[in-house]
C-alpha positions as CSV (number, residue, x, y, z in Angstrom):
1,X,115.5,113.5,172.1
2,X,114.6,116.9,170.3
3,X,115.3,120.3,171.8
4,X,115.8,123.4,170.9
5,X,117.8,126.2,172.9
6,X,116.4,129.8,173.4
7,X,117.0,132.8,175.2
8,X,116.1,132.4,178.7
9,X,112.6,134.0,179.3
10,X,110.5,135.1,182.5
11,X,108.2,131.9,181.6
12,X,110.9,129.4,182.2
13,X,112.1,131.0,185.3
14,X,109.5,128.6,187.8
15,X,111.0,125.5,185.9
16,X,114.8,126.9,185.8
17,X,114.3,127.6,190.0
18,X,112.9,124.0,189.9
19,X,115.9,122.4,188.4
20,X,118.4,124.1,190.3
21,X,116.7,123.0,193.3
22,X,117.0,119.5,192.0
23,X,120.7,119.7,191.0
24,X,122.3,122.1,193.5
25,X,122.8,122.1,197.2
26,X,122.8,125.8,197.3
27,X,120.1,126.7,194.0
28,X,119.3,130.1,192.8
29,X,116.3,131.8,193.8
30,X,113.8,132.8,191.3
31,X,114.9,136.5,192.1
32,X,118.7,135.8,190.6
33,X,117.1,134.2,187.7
34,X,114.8,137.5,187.2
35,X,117.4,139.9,187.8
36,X,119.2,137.9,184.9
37,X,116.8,139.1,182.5
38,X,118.0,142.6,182.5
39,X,121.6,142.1,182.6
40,X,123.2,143.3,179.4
41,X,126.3,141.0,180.5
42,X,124.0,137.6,181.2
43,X,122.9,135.6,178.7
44,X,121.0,132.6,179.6
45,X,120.1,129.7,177.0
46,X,117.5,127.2,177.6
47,X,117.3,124.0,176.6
48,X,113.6,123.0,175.9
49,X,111.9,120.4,173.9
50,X,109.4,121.7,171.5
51,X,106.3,121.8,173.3
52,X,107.8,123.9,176.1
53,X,109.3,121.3,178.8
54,X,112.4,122.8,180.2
55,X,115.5,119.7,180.3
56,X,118.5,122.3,181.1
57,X,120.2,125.3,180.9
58,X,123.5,127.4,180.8
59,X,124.2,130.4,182.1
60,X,127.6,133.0,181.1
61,X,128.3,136.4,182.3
62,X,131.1,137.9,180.2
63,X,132.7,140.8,181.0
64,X,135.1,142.8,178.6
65,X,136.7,139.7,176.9
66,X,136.2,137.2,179.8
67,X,133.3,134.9,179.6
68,X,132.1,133.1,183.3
69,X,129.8,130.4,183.1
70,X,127.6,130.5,186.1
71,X,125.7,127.6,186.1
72,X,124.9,124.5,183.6
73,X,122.4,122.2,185.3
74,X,120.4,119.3,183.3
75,X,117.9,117.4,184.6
76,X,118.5,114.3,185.9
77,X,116.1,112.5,184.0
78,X,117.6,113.8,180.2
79,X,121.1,113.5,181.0
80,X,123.5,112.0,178.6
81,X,121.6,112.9,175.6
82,X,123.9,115.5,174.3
83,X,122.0,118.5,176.2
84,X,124.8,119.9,178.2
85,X,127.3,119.5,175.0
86,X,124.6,121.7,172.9
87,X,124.5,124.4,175.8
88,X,128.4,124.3,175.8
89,X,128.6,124.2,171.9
90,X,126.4,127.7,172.2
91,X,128.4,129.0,174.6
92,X,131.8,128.2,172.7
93,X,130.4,130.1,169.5
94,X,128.4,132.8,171.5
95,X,132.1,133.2,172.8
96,X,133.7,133.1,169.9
97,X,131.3,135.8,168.3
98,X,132.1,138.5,171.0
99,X,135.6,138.4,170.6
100,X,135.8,136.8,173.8
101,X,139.2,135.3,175.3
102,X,138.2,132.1,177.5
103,X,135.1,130.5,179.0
104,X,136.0,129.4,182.6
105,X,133.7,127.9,185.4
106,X,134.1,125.8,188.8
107,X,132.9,122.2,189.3
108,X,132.9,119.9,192.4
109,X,136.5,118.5,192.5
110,X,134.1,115.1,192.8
111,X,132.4,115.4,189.9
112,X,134.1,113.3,187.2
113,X,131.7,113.0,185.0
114,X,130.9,117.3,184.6
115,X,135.1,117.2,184.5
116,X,135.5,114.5,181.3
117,X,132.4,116.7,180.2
118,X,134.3,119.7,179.9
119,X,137.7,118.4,179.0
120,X,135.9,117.2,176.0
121,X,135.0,120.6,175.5
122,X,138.0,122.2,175.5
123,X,138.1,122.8,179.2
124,X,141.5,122.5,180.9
125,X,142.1,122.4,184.9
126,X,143.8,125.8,186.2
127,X,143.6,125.8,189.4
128,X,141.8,124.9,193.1
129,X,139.1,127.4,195.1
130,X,139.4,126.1,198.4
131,X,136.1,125.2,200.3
132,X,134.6,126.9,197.4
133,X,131.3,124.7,197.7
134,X,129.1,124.3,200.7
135,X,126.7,121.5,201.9
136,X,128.8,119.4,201.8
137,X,132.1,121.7,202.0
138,X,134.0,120.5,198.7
139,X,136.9,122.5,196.7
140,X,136.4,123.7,193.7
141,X,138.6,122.7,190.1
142,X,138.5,126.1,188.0
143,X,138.5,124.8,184.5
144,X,139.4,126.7,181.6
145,X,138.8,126.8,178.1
146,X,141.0,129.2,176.1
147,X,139.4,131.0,172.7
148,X,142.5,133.2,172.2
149,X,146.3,132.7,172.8
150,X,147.4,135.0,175.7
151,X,149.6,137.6,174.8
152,X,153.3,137.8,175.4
153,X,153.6,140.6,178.0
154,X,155.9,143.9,176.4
């Protein structure tokens, strides 16, 4: 399938509410996608074929040298077609281009298939967040994918 990623823009914010609706229990509002827009920290890449038709999208807050990816969501329909790998790939080298020192994010501890996903990434497991996730109440894996080798502390 051919796609293309861009910067998120206020036209693909209907379809982006749309597919979260479709792949989350607890999906952003059009209001958290617009507020995106403005935030200096956000950026939020879209992955759309080239007449328009959103099929995912990835979304990273970094903050000093931290990078948080918020949401990735691809719809059901285009999955394993190398979407959510290009929208990773982006973030890595976004990453990589701000200096930042890691990419982490949380993922159902049921979800297997998100979890080989981003161990072939790079991702590693760190840790649990309890009852992180609600409807149904699930803990959270916090995986972790390391641009720079921490420091020895002084």
């Amino acid at each position: 399938m051919e796609f293309q990623l861009v910067r998120m823009r206020q036209e693909h914010i209907p379809a982006l509410s749309a597919l979260e609706a479709l792949c989350f229990s607890d999906p952003w509002s059009e209001d958290a996608f617009f507020m995106e827009l403005d935030n200096p920290n956000a950026r939020f890449m879209v992955a759309q074929t080239p007449d328009g038709l959103v099929l995912g999208y990835l979304g990273l807050h970094h903050v000093l040298d931290e990078g948080y990816i918020a949401n990735i969501a691809v719809d059901p329909l285009f999955r394993r077609q190398g979407i959510a790998s290009a929208l990773l790939a982006d973030a890595e080298t976004f990453a990589r281009a701000a200096g930042l020192s890691f990419l982490t994010l949380e993922v159902r501890q049921s979800n297997a298939g998100a979890q080989a996903l981003y161990r072939n990434h790079g991702f590693l497991p760190v840790g649990v967040r309890k009852q992180y996730y609600r409807d149904p109440r699930e803990d959270a894996i916090l995986m972790t994918y390391q641009l720079k080798q921490k420091e020895e502390p002084v």
